[in-house]
N, C-alpha and C positions, 0 to 999 in steps of 0.2 A: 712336348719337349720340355716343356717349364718344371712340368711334376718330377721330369726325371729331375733335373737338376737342384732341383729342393730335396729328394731322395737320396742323391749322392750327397750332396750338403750336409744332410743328417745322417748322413753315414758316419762322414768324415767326423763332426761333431761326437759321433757316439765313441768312432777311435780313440779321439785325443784323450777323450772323459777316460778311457780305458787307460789311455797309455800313463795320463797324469795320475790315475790312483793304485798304479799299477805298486807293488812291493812297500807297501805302508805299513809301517807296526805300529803298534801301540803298546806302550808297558809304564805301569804304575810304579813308582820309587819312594825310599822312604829313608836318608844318608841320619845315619848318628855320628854321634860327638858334639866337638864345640862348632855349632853350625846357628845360631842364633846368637844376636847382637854382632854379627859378625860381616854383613852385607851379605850372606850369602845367597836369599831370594835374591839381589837384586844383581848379583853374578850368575847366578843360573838362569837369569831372565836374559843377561846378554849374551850368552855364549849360546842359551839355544835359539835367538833369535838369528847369531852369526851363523849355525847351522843350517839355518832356516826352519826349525822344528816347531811346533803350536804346542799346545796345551797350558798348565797350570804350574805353582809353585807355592806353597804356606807354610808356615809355621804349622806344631801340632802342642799341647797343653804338655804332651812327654818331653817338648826339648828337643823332639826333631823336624827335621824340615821331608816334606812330604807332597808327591805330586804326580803329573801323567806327562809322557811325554808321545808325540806323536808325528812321524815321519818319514823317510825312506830310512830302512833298513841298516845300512852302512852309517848313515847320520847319526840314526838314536845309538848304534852300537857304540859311536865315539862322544856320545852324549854320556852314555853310562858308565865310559872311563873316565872322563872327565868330573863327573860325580862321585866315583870311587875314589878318585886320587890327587885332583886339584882342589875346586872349592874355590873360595875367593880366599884373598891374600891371609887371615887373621881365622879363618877355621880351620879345624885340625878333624878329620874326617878318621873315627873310628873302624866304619863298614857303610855298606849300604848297599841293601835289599832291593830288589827287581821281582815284579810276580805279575800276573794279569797281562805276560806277552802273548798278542795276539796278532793275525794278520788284520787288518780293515780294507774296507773296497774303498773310502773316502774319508778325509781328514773329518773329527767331527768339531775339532776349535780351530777360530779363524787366525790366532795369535797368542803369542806364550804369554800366560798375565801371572802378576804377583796377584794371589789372594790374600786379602788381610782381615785376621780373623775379628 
């Protein structure tokens, strides 16, 4: 009786793993214009952590800011509007690039971090 019960445990277990990695993307960004000097890693670090989103965010030597974002579906989708069209208060957002969407079975960053180059 015990084995079952540690069996069903690790079922259960395996479910949840299933259910919490369930509809995850991932997709790489790259916003032009005036997006440096302007807080805007450090607006993009709060709005995807208010998303609840992981990944990264840096400057690039070109002048733009550049990065991965990764989490439910619906979330990054209004992640990448919000990188198209807001920005923080003092950058003016030319366009910005999305490429390398993919699905993933499991987050692979634990929290969204400003990288500094």
């Amino acid at each position: 009786r015990e084995s079952r019960d540690l069996s069903a445990s690790g079922e259960v277990r395996s479910l949840l793993h299933t259910m919490s990695c369930e509809d995850l993307l991932s997709v790489d960004y790259e916003v032009f214009g005036r997006v440096q000097g302007v807080f805007f890693r450090k607006f993009t670090q709060a709005e995807a952590k208010k998303l609840g989103l992981v990944g990264w965010v840096r400057n690039t030597e070109a002048g733009t800011v550049e990065g991965q974002l990764q989490g439910p579906g619906s979330k990054v989708a209004e992640m990448q509007s919000w990188l198209r069209t807001t920005g923080s208060p003092q950058s003016k957002i030319i366009t910005a690039e999305f490429k390398n969407e993919k699905i993933i079975k499991c987050l692979e960053h634990s929290t969204f971090k400003v990288v500094r180059s």
